[in-house]
Backbone bond lengths (Angstrom), bond angles and torsions (degrees), N, CA, C in turn:
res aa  C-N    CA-C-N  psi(-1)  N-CA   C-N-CA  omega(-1)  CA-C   N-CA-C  phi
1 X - - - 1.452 - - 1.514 109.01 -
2 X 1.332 125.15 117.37 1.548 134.21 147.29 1.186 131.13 -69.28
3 X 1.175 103.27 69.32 1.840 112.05 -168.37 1.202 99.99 -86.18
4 X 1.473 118.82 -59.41 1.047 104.20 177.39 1.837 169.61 22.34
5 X 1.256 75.55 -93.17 1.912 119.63 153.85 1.523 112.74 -52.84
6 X 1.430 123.96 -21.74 1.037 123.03 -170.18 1.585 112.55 -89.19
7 X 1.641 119.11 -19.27 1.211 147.03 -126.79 1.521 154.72 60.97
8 X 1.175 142.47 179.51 1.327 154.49 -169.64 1.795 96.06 -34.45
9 X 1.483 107.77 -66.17 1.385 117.42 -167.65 1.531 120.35 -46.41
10 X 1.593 103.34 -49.04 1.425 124.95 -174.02 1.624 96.79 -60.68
11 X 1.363 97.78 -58.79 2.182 98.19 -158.79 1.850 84.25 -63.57
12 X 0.957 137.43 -69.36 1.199 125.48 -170.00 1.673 126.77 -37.49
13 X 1.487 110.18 -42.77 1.620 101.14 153.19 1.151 134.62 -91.69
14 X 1.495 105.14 16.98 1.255 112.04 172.18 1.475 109.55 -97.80
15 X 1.177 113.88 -36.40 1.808 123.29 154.41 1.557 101.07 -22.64
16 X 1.709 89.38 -80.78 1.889 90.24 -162.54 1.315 120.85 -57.95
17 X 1.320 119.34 -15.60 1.619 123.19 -170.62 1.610 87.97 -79.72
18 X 1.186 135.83 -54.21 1.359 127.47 -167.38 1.241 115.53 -77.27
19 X 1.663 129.51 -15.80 1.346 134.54 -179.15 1.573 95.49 -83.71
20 X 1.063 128.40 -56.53 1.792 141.63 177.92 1.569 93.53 -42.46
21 X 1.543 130.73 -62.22 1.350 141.24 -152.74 1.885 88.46 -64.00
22 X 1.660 123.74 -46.04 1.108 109.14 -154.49 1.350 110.57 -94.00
23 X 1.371 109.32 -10.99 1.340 105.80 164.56 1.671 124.99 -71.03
24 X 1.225 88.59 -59.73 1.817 89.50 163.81 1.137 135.36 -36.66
25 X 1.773 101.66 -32.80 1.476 98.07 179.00 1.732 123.62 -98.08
26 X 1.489 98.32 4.09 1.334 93.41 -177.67 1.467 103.98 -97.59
27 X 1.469 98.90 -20.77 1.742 101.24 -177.88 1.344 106.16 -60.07
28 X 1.693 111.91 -42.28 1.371 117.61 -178.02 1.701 117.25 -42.29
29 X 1.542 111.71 -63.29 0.722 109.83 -168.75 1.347 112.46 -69.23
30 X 0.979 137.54 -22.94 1.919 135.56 169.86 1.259 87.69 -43.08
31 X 1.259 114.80 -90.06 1.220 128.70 -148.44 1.509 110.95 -50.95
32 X 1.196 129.75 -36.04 1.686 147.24 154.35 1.522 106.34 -23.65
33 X 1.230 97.62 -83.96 2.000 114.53 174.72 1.171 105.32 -57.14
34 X 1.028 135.29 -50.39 1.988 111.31 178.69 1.428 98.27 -81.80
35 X 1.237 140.08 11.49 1.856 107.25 178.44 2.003 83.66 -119.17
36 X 1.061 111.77 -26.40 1.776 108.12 165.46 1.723 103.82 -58.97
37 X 0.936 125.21 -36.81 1.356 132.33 -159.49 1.869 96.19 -86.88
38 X 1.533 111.93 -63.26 1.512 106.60 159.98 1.662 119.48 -42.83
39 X 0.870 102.38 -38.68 1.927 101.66 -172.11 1.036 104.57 -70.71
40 X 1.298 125.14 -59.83 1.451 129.95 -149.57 1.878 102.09 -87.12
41 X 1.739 115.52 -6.91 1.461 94.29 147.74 1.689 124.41 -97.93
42 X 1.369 106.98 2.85 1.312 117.57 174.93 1.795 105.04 -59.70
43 X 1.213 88.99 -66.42 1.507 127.17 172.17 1.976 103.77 -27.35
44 X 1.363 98.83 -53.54 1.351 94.63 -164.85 1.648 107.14 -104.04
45 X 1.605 131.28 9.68 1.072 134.33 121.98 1.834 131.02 -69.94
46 X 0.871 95.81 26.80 1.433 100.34 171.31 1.812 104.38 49.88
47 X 1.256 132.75 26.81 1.418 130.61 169.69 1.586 107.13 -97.03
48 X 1.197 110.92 99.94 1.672 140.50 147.79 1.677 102.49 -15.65
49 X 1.594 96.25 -89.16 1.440 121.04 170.63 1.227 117.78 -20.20
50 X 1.584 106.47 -49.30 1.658 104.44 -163.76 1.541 96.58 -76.02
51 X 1.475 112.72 -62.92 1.172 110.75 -156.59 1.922 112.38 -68.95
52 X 1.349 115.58 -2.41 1.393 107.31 136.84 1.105 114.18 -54.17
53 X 1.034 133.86 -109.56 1.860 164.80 164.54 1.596 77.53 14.89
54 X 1.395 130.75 -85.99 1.433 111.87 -158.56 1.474 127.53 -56.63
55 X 1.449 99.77 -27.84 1.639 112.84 166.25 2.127 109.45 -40.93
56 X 1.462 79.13 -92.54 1.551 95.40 157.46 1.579 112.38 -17.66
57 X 1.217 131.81 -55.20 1.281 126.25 -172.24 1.607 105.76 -70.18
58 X 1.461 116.50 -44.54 1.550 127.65 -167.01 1.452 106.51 -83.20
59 X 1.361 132.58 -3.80 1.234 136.27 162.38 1.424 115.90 -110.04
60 X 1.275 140.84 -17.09 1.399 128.18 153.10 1.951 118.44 -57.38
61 X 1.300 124.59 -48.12 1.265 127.89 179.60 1.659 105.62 -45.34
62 X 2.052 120.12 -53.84 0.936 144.86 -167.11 1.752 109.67 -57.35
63 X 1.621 95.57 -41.93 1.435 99.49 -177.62 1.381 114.00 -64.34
64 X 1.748 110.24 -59.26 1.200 112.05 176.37 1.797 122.16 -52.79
65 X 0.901 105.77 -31.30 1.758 105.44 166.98 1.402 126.23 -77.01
66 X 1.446 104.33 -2.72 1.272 101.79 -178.38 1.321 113.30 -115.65
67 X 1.150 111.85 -43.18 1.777 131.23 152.23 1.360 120.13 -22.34
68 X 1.057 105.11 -103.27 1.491 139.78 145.76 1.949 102.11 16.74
69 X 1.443 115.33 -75.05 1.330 110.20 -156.40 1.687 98.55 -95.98
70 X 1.327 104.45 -7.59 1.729 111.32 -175.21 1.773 95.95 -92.57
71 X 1.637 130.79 -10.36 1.274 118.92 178.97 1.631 76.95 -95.68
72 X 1.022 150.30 -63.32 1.289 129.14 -145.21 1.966 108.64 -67.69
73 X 1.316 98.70 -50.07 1.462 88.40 173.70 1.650 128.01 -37.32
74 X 1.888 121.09 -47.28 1.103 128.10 169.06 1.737 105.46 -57.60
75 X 1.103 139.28 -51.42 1.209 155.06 177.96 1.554 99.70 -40.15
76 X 1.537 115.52 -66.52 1.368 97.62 175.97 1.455 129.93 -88.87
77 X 1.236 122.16 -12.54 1.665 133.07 139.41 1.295 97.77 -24.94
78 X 1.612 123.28 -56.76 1.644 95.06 -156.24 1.751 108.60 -93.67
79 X 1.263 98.98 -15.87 1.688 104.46 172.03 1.614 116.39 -58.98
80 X 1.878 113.78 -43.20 1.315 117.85 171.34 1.435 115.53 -58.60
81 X 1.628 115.21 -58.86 1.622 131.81 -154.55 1.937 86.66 -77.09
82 X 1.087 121.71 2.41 1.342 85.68 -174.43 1.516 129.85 -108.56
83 X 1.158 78.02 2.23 1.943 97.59 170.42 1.716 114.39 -57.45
């Protein structure tokens, strides 16, 4: 990224967009490998139940992280565009 060049404002949210991006994604992946790791012994005890339930668990965190910053982006899209 050449944010830079753009000025002070740009490299500075360009900071947080990439500091936000790397947190998210490392959390992701923790949380990825231990609920793959929960499933897949659910999985290989033959429990149905579980390996719902852990699903369910590994897609609520996902939603809210994904949700979450994609309602605010439209949110301020429409606060800018609407002048």
């Amino acid at each position: 990224m050449l944010v830079g060049k753009l000025g002070e404002d740009a490299l500075a949210a360009g900071a947080i967009g990439i500091t936000y991006f790397n947190l998210m994604f490392y959390f992701l992946i923790g949380v990825s490998s231990a609920l793959d790791t929960l499933g897949a012994q659910a999985y290989g005890a033959d429990d149905k139940a579980g390996v719902i339930s852990w699903s369910a668990v590994a897609a609520h965190p996902l939603r809210g992280l994904v949700v979450s910053p994609v309602r605010y982006m439209v949110f301020a899209a429409r606060l800018v565009f609407s002048s």
